[in-house]
C-alpha positions as CSV (number, residue, x, y, z in Angstrom):
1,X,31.0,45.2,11.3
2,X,30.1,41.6,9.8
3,X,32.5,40.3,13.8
4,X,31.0,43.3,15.7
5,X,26.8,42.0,14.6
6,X,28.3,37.9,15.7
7,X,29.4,39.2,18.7
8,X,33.2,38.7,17.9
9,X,36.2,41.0,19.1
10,X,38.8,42.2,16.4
11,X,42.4,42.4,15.3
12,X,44.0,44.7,12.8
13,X,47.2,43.7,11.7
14,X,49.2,46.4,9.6
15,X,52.4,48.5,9.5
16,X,52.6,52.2,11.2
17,X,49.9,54.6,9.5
18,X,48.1,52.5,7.6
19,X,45.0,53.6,9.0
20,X,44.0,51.4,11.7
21,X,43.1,54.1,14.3
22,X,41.1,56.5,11.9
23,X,39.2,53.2,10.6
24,X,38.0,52.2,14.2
25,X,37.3,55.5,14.9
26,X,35.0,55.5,12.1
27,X,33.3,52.2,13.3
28,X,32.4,54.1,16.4
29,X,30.9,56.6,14.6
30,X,29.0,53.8,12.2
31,X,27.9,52.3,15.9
32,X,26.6,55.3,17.0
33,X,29.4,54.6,20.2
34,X,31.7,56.8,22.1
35,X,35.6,55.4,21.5
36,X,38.4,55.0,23.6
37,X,41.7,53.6,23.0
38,X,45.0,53.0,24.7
39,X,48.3,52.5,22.9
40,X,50.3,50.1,24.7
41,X,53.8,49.7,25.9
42,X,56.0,49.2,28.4
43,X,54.7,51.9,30.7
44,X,50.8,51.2,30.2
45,X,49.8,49.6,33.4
46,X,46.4,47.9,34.5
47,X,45.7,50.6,36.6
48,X,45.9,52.8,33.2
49,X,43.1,50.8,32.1
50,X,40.8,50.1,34.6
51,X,41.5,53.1,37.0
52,X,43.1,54.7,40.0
53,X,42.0,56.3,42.9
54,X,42.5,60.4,43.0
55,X,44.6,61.8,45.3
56,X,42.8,64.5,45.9
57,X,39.9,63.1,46.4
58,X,41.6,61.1,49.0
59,X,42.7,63.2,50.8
60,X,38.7,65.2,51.3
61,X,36.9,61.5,51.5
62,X,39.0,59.0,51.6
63,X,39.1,55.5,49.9
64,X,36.1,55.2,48.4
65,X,33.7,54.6,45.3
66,X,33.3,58.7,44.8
67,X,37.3,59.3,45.0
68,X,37.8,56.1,42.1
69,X,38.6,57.7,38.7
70,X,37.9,55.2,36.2
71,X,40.4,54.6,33.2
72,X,39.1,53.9,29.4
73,X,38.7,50.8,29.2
74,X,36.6,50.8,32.2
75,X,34.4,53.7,31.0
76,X,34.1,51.4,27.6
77,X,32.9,48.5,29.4
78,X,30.4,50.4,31.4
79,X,29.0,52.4,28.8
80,X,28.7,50.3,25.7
81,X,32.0,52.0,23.8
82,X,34.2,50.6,20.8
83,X,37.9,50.2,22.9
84,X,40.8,50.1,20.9
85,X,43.7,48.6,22.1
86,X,46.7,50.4,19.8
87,X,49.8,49.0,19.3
88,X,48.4,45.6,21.4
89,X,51.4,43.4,21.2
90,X,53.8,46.0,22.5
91,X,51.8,45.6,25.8
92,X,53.1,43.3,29.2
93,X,51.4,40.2,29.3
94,X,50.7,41.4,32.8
95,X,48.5,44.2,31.9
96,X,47.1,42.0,29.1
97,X,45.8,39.8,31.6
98,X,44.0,42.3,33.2
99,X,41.6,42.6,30.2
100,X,40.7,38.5,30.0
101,X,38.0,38.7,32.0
102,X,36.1,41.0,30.6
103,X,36.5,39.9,26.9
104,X,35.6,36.0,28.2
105,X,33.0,36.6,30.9
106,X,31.9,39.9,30.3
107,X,32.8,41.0,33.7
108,X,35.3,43.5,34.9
109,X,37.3,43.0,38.1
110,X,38.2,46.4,39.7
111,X,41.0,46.1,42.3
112,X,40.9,49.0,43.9
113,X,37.1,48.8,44.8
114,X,37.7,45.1,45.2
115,X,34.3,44.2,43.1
116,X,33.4,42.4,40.1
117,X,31.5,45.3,37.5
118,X,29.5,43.9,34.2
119,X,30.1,44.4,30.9
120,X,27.4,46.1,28.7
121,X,26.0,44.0,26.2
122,X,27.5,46.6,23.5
123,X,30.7,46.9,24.6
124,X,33.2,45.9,21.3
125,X,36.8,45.5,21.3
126,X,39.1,45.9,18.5
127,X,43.3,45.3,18.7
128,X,45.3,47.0,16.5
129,X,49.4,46.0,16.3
130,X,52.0,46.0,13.9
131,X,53.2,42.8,12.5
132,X,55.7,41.1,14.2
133,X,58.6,41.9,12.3
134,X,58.8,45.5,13.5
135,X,60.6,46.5,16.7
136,X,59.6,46.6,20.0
137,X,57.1,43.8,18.9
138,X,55.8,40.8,21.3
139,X,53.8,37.4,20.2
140,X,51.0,37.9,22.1
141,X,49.9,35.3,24.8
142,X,47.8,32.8,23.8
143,X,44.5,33.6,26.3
144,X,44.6,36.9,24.4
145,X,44.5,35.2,20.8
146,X,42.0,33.3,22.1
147,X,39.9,36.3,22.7
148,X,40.4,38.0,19.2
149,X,38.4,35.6,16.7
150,X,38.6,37.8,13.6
151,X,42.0,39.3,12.1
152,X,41.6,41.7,9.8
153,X,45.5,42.0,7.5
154,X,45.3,46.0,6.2
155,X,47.9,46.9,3.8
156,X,49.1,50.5,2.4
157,X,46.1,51.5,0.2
158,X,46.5,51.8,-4.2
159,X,48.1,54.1,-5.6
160,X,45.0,55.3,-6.4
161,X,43.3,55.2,-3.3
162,X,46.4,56.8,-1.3
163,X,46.0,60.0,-4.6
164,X,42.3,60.5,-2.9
165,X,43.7,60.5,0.6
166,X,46.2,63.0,0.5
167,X,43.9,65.1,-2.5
168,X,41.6,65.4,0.7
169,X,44.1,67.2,3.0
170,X,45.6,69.4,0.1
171,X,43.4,70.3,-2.6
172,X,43.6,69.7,-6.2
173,X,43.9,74.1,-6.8
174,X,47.6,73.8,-4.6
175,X,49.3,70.8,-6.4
176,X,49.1,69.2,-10.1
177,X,48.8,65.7,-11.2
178,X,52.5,65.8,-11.7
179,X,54.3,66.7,-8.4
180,X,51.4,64.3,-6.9
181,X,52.5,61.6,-9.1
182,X,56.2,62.4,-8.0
183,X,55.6,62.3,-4.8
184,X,54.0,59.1,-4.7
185,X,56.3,57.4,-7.3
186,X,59.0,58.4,-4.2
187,X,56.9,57.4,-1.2
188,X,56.3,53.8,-3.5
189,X,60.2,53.7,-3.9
190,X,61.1,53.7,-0.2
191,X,58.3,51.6,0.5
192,X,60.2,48.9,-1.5
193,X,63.7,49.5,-0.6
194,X,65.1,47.5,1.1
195,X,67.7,49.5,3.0
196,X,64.4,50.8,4.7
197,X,63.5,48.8,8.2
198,X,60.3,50.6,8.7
199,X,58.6,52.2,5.4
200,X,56.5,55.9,5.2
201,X,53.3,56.0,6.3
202,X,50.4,57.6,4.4
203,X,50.5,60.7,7.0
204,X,54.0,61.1,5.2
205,X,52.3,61.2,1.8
206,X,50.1,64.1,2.7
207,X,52.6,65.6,5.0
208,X,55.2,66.1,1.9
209,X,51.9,67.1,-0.2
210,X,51.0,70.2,2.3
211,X,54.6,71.1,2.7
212,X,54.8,71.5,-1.1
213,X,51.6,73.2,-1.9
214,X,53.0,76.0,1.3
215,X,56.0,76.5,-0.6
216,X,54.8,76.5,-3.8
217,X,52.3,79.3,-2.9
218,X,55.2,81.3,-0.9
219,X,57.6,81.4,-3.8
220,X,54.0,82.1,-6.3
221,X,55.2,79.0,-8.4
222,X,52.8,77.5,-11.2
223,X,53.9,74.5,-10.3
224,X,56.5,72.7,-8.3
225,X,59.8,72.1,-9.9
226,X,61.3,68.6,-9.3
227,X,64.0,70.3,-7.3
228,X,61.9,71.4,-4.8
229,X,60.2,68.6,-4.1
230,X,63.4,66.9,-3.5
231,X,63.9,69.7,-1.1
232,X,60.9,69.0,0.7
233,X,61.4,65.0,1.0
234,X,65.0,65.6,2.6
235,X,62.6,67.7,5.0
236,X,60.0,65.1,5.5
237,X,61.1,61.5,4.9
238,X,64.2,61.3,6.7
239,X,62.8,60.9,10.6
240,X,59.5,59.3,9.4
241,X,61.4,56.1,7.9
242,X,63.9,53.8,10.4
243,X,67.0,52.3,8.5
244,X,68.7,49.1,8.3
245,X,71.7,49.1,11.1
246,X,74.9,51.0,9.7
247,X,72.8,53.0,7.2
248,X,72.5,56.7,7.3
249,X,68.6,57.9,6.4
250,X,69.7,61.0,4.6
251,X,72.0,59.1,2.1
252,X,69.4,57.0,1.4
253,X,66.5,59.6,0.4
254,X,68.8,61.5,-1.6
255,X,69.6,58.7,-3.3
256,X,66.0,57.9,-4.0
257,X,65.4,61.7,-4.7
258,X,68.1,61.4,-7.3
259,X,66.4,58.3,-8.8
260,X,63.1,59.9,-8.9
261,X,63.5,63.6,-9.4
262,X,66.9,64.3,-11.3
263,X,68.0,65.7,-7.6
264,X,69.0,64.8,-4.4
């Protein structure tokens, strides 16, 4: 808020699901903004952002202002709107060059109309990207640092914190203190491992918590023995962690299930 009142775009640097989206989402909302965001990669092209004409619309009247369908980042411009750039420095420097002149000059440059548009005075823009160490991973170009004043490093939440998370997507009645505790003794455990490239997010957290509290009220349990939870984490954790080259996923989360829970 404190770079969105001096008139400063942002950067989020943090690993998968720490929380980046949601947390610009709830900027918009602070802002009383609408929100649009684009995750980037190889396939995102400028004409994803700024726009393209519609076929259709072609075809009935031709090349013109009425048949031009403008993309998000466009429509953010133009209306004031919080744009999020997701996943930034997986983007081509090409397409990141289309965005330059609207963060330095405040004006947008739409090709296919071949006219300059200007940026409302409320428009703010936030990056979000992974640090550089995970795959698929660019530096981005200087002009775009240049852009991006404030960098904002976000970090898996406390234990504490990450408790209250998932306890607000599966309620305290479904699941004890204990198998919570369990749970996110494991999640900590692969977080630290160092067999594990890319660690679980928090969406893993609650996603192991819901799965448990469904089973646990299937099979009318009082509580959730240590051997199903390990049942549920084989489930869960396998495909939302990436290994180190040469390891196996499964091998590893039994292994930590046996460490944790007495089973694997």
């Amino acid at each position: 808020m404190d770079a969105y009142n001096a008139e400063l775009y942002a950067g989020l640097i943090g690993p998968v699901g720490v929380g980046k989206t949601i947390l610009c989402r709830r900027i918009a909302e602070d802002l009383k903004r609408g929100f649009y965001w684009v995750t980037f990669s190889d396939l995102i092209r400028p004409s994803t952002l700024i726009g393209s004409f519609d076929p259709t619309l072609v075809f009935k009247i031709g090349y013109s202002p009425e048949s031009f369908v403008p993309g998000p980042f466009t429509l953010a411009c133009l209306g004031g709107s919080v744009f999020l750039a997701n996943e930034l420095n997986r983007g081509d420097e090409y397409v990141l060059n289309s965005l330059l002149d609207a963060l330095e000059e405040r004006r947008l440059y739409i090709p296919q109309l071949r006219t300059w548009v200007k940026v409302h005075k409320d428009f703010f823009f936030i990056a979000a990207m992974n640090p550089l160490e995970f795959k698929g991973t660019r530096d981005l170009p200087q002009a775009v640092k240049d852009r991006i004043k404030v960098w904002c490093r976000l970090v898996y939440p406390s234990r504490k914190i990450e408790e209250k998370i998932v306890r607000s997507h599966c309620p305290e009645a479904e699941l004890s203190s204990t198998a919570l505790d369990l749970i996110l003794t494991l999640i900590e455990k692969c977080r630290s491992s160092h067999q594990i490239e890319k660690p679980p997010s928090i969406r893993t957290s609650i996603g192991i918590a819901k799965m448990l509290a469904a089973r646990k009220k299937r099979f009318k349990l009082e509580d959730a023995p240590n051997e199903l939870i390990a049942e549920v984490a084989s489930l869960v954790l396998p495909e939302s962690i990436e290994v180190l080259p040469g390891q196996d996923p499964n091998n590893i989360v039994r292994n930590l299930c046996v460490e944790v829970l007495g089973f694997g």
